[in-house]
Structures are given as structure tokens and as C-alpha cells.
N, C-alpha and C positions, 0 to 999 in steps of 0.2 A: 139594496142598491138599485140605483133606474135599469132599466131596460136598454143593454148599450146597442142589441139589435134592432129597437124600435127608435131608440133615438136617432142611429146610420140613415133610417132611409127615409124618418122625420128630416133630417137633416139635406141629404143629397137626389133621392128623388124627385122632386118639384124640378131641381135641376136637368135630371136627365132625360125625366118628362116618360119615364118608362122604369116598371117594377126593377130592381136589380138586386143582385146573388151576392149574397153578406158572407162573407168567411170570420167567425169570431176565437176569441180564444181569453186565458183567464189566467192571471201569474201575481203569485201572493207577494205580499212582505215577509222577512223573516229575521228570528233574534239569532245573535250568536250568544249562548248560555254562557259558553268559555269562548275565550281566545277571543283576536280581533283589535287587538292591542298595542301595533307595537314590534311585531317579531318579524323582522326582515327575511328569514332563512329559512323558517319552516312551513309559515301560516298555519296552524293548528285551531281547528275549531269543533266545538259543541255547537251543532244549530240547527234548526227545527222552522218549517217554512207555516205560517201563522194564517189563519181563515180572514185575515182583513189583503186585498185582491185589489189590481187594475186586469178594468176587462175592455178590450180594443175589438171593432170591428173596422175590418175592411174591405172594399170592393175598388174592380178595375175601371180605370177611365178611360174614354177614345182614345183621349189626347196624353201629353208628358209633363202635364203639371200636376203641383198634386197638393192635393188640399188637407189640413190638420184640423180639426174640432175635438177641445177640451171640456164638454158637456158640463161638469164639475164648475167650471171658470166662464162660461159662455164665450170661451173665444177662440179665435181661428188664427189659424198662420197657413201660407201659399212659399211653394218653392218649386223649382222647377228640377227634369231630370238631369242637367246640364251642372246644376248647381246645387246638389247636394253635400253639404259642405256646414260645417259648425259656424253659427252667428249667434252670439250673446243672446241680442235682441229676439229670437225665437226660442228661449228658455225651454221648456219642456217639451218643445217640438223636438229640440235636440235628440234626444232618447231616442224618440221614434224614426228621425232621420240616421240616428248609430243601425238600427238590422236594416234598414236601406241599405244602406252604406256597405255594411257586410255582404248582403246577396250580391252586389254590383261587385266587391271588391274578388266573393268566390267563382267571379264569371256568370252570372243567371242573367239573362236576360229582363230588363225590368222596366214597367212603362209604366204612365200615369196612374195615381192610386186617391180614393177617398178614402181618410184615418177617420175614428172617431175614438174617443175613451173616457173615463170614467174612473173612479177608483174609492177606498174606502182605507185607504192607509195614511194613519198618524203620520202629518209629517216633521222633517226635522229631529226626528227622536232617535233616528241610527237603525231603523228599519227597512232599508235597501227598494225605497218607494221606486227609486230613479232604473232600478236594474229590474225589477219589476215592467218599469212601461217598457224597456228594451225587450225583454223576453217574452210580454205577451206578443210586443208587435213581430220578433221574431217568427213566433208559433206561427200566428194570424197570415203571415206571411208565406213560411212553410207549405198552410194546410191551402192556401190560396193559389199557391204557383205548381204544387204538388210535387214539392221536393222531398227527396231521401234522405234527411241529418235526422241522426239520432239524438236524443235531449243531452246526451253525452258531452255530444262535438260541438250541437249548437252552441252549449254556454261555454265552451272553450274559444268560437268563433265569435261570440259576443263579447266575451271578455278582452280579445286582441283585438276586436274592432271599434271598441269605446278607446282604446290608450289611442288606437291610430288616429279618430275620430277626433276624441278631446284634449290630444296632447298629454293627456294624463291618466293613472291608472287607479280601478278598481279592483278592489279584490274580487276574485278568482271565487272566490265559497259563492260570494253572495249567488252570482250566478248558477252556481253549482247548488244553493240550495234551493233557490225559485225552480229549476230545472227538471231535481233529483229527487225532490224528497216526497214522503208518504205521509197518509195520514195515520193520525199515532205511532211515529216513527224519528228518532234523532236521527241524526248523521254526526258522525265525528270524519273531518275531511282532515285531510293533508295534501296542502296544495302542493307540497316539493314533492313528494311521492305518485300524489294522484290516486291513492286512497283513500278509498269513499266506502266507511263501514255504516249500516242502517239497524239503529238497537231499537226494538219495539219498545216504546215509553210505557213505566209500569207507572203512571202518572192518575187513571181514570178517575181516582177520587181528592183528585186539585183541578185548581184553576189558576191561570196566569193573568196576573193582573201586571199591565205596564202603569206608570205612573208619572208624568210627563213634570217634572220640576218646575216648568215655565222659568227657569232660570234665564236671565239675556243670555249669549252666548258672544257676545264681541269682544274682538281683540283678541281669542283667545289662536288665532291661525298659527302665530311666531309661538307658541309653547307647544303644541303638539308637533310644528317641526322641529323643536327642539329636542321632544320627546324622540323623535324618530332618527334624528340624527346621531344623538346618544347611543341608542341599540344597536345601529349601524355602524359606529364607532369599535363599539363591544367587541361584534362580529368582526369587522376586520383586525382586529387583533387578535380573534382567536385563529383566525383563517390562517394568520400569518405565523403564529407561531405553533399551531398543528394543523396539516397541511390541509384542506377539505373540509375542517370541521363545523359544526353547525352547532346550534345552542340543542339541537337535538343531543344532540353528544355529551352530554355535562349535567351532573345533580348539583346543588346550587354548592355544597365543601367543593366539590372540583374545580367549580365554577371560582370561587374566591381564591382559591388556590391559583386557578393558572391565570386573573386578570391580576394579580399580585398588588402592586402599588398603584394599580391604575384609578382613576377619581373617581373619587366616591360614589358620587352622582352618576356615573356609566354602568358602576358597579350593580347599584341600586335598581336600574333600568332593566339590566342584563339579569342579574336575577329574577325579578318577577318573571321576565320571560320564560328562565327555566324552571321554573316554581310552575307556570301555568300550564307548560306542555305536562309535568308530569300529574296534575293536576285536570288535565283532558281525561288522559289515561285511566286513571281513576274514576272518574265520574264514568264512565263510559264500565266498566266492571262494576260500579254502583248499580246504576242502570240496571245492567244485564243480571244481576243476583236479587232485584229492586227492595236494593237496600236504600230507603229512602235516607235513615238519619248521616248515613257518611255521604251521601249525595247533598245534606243542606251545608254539611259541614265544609265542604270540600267549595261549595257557591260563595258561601260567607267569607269564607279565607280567600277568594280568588277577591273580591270586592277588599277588603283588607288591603292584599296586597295593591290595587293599582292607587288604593288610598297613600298607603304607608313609602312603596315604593318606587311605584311609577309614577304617584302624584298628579294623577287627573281624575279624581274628586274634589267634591266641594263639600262646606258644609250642610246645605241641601238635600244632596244624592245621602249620603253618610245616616241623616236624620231619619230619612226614607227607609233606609236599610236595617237601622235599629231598633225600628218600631218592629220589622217582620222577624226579627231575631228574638224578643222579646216574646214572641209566640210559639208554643212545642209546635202546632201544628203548622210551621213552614219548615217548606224541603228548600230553603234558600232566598236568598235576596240580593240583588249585585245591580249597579251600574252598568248601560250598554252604551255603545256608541263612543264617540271621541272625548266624551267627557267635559268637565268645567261646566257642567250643570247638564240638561236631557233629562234620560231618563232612566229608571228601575224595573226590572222588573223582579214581580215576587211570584213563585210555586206556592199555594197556602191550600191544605185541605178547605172543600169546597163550605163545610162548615162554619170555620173561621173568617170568610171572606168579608162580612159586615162588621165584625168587628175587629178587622185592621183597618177598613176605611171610616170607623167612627175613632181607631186610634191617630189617623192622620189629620183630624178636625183641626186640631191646633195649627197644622204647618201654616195657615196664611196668617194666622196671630204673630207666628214668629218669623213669620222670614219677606212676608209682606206678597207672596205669590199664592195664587188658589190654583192647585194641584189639579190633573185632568188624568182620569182613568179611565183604561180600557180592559173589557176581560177580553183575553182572547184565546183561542186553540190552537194546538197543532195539528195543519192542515196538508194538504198533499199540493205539488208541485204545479208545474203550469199545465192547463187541460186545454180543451176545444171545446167551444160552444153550440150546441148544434140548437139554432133559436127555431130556421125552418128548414124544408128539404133540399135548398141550394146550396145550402153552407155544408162545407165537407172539409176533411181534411186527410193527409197520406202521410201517415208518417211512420216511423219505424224507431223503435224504443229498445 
């Protein structure tokens, strides 16, 4: 990856016409294994923060404006402190204008700033690139103003300050896992709880290959709210006829049982969901006893299910997945992201790895798209860059 300390003041010293004090900081992508799906009531997730990163540096300006450089993209955006506020037209300045937003909204006094960033995360594929740029600039932020949040509250403060920011919400993990997590380490979260368990990955002799479908993905906005409105549906029916209850509450006989005559298709929704929680669970006891074969088993049937019942696969993603089934040596293979094409990822002993990507040779024969792979790791959460001896940061973990 460039140099995002050498590129900052490539970039904004000529301007300032004098050396100046870079505060940087570094925040991964990451997959959600389980969950992520769909579940209005619980969020339940398996997910693990990955070694592909955006790395933001920043320093202070005289004045109250404040300049964005996306190194990556060679382009700039300018806003001022008066006007920090969401505009289409400044696309992934956005992010970086959300932990603005947040210090100003938690009362921190805040003046003029030069952003610069960089990154190395597949986009598009359901790898939480966007929450990423938020968290690094958060840190970078942090370590620059010499604030006391701990990464705890930060991505709790991130998270309520993109819904206020963008009018709309992200999940709560993603945050939670750029934040939280270690390296060689899952997290199984639970955003309704706020249980945050970390299982040492008994993983060391695999690798995780994502596999990017190139599927278009248009038109597909009206089926995943479709999808969303349905488990939503679910739930308020169960709410209403047992007082509080959540899809936590229910194994899937219960579950048929008390949605009784309700449509098929809600039915079908509502299960996966609770097929999936209990199916965290699992994995997560997998994990920890590192029983890999009930760990592939348990990946494959969650993939199954968002095919069979939640119905957001394609035949693409499916192809994908059966080629890595077809091999003893994968601990799994599933779908991430919103689905109707993206992407897979697969667990394969490190062994095996060449020969799943020469079983994948056919896919552009048959489906007319050439496949893009990435190996990637499980990495540890957002850090601070310390490039020279003015960059610092204060924070409390």
C-alpha cells in the first residue's frame, strides 16, 4: 500500500509552506462468516476484521475549511466547518465528513483539517470498505485532538452518527468489528445484547479466499427490501402474539408452530433467521473445541439456507460454493453481503488453494464473467500509525 504519511504532506505542505505534524491511523474491512442477513431483532454475527485496510492521515489547518484527498482516485473535495453536512456529489468524502460530524455533534471543539486516505479493500463485495473510512478517520481524529473514547464507544458513536449523518442505517458489527477485533480472533457479536465474545481462530493451516462473482447487481434494491420487510413482518407477529419476543426466542418447530397459517414466503424468511442464530452458536463451540468439519458443515448449510430460503443467491454465488464443497479439505464456503451476485468466500486448507482456483477455470465459460480473487487474513482492528515523531495518539482501549 502507498505511503499515506508521505503522500499527506506530498500533498498539503507546499501549501502550508512549513513542515507539519501528521496524526495517522489504519481500519480494516471485514467478513461477516454468519449472520448479516436479514434479522431485524437480534443482529447476530460471526465476523472477523481482514488485513486488506484504509489508512487516513490527518493534520490541523489555520483556517475552517477543510480539504479531502483520495490518493487512490487522485481527487479532492473542499467543505467548510459551517457546512458539514451530507452531499451526494462529495461521495466518499461523506465517511470522512460522518466522525466530523460525530466530534462536533459530542461537543469537541473542531477547526480546520487536511484528510488524506488510501485503502486496499475490494469494493462492492460486502466488506464494510465505507465504515472502514469512518473508523479510521474517527481514530485519526481521536489521536489528533487527544480525546478519551474508548474503541468500545467510538464505534457505538460512529454508528448513531452515520444514521443521523446519512438518514440511514448501518449495522452496528460492522463497526464493532473494524473497532474490536484481533488478530487471529473471531468475534461473535450481538448487537440487541451488546455481547461481544472473541474465539481464538483454530484456522492457522487455511486460507480465505474471497471471490468476487462480477455478477451486475442492478435492480436488485426492491428484493432485498422485500426481503427485509418480510422478517420484519415475521417479527411483528411474533411480538404481538408473545409479548417481547425476538427470533432469539424460537427453534425453527416453534417457530412454524406459532407463525401458524402465516405466508409461506414470511415463513421461509423467518426461519433462515432462526436457523442462522442458532447456527452462530454453533460455530462459535466449533471454533472453540476447533472442530473444523462441523464448522464447514454448519458454513455450507447457512449458504443453503439464504439460497433455499431467503433467496438471495444466484446461480453464480451457488457454482462458487460447490466447487469448495466438492473438496474434504474446505472448512466452508458461503455467500456475503446482500446477495444477487458479489461474493464468497471460502476457508480451504492452505494446500488445496491452487486447486480450487484451477476448479474455478470454467466459471467465465459458463456464465460469461471472469472471477477476481483475493487471499485474505484475519486481522486486528483499527490501530495508529506512528510514520514520524509528531504523529501521536491518546487513547484508552
Amino acid at each position: 500500500m502507498l505511503d499515506i504519511g508521505q503522500i499527506h504532506r506530498d500533498e498539503y505542505e507546499p501549501e502550508s509552506g512549513r513542515s507539519i505534524n501528521v496524526v495517522a491511523a489504519e481500519a480494516p474491512g471485514r467478513i461477516h462468516f454468519l449472520g448479516g442477513q436479514g434479522d431485524p431483532s437480534s443482529s447476530f454475527y460471526l465476523s472477523a476484521a481482514i488485513d486488506r485496510c484504509i489508512q487516513l492521515a490527518v493534520s490541523q489547518r489555520k483556517d475552517n475549511s477543510f480539504r479531502f484527498y483520495a490518493a487512490d482516485l487522485n481527487e479532492r473535495k473542499r467543505s467548510t466547518l459551517a457546512n458539514i453536512k451530507h452531499r451526494r456529489e462529495d461521495r466518499w468524502a461523506n465517511y470522512i465528513k460522518t466522525a466530523i460530524f460525530m466530534f462536533m455533534e459530542s461537543g469537541y471543539p473542531m477547526h480546520g483539517l487536511n484528510i488524506s486516505f488510501c485503502g486496499n479493500i475490494p469494493q462492492q463485495i460486502g466488506l464494510a470498505s465505507s465504515a472502514a473510512i469512518e473508523a479510521a478517520a474517527a481514530a485519526a481524529l481521536r489521536g489528533l485532538l487527544h480525546i478519551h473514547i474508548s474503541d468500545t464507544d467510538l464505534a457505538q458513536r460512529l454508528y448513531e452518527a452515520h444514521i443521523k449523518f446519512f438518514g440511514s442505517s448501518a449495522p452496528l458489527a460492522d463497526y464493532q468489528a473494524c473497532m474490536l477485533a484481533k488478530k487471529d480472533q473471531l468475534l461473535s457479536i450481538d448487537t440487541s445484547s451488546g455481547d461481544i465474545i472473541k474465539i481464538k481462530s483454530p484456522l492457522s493451516q487455511f486460507r480465505i479466499l474471497l471471490v468476487d462473482s462480477r455478477v451486475p447487481r442492478f435492480g436488485v434494491e426492491s428484493e432485498i427490501i422485500s426481503r427485509n420487510a418480510d422478517t420484519l413482518k415475521g417479527l411483528e407477529f411474533l411480538t404481538e402474539k408473545f409479548d417481547g419476543a425476538n427470533f432469539k426466542d424460537f427453534g425453527s418447530k416453534d417457530l412454524l408452530d406459532a407463525l401458524g397459517d402465516f405466508p409461506e414466503q414470511i415463513r421461509r424468511r423467518s426461519i433462515h433467521i432462526v436457523d442462522e442464530i442458532h447456527r452462530i452458536r454453533d460455530a462459535c463451540g466449533a471454533l472453540q473445541r476447533s472442530d473444523i468439519a462441523s464448522l464447514a458443515k454448519i458454513i455450507f448449510h447457512s449458504h443453503e439456507s439464504l439460497r433455499d430460503l431467503y433467496e438471495i443467491s444466484c446461480p453464480e454465488l451457488d457454482w462458487l460454493v460447490k466447487r469448495a464443497q466438492e473438496l474434504e479439505g474446505a472448512a466452508g464456503s458461503r455467500m456475503i453481503g446482500h446477495g444477487f451476485g458479489g461474493c464468497t468466500y471460502t476457508i480451504i486448507r492452505r494446500e488445496l488453494v491452487d486447486e480450487y482456483k484451477r476448479r474455478l477455470e470454467d466459471y467465465e465459460r459458463i456464465f460469461g464473467f471472469r472471477p477476481v480473487i483475493h487471499e485474505v487474513k484475519i486481522a486486528s482492528g483499527v490501530r495508529m500509525l506512528h510514520e514520524r515523531r509528531e504523529v501521536y495518539a491518546d487513547t484508552v482501549n
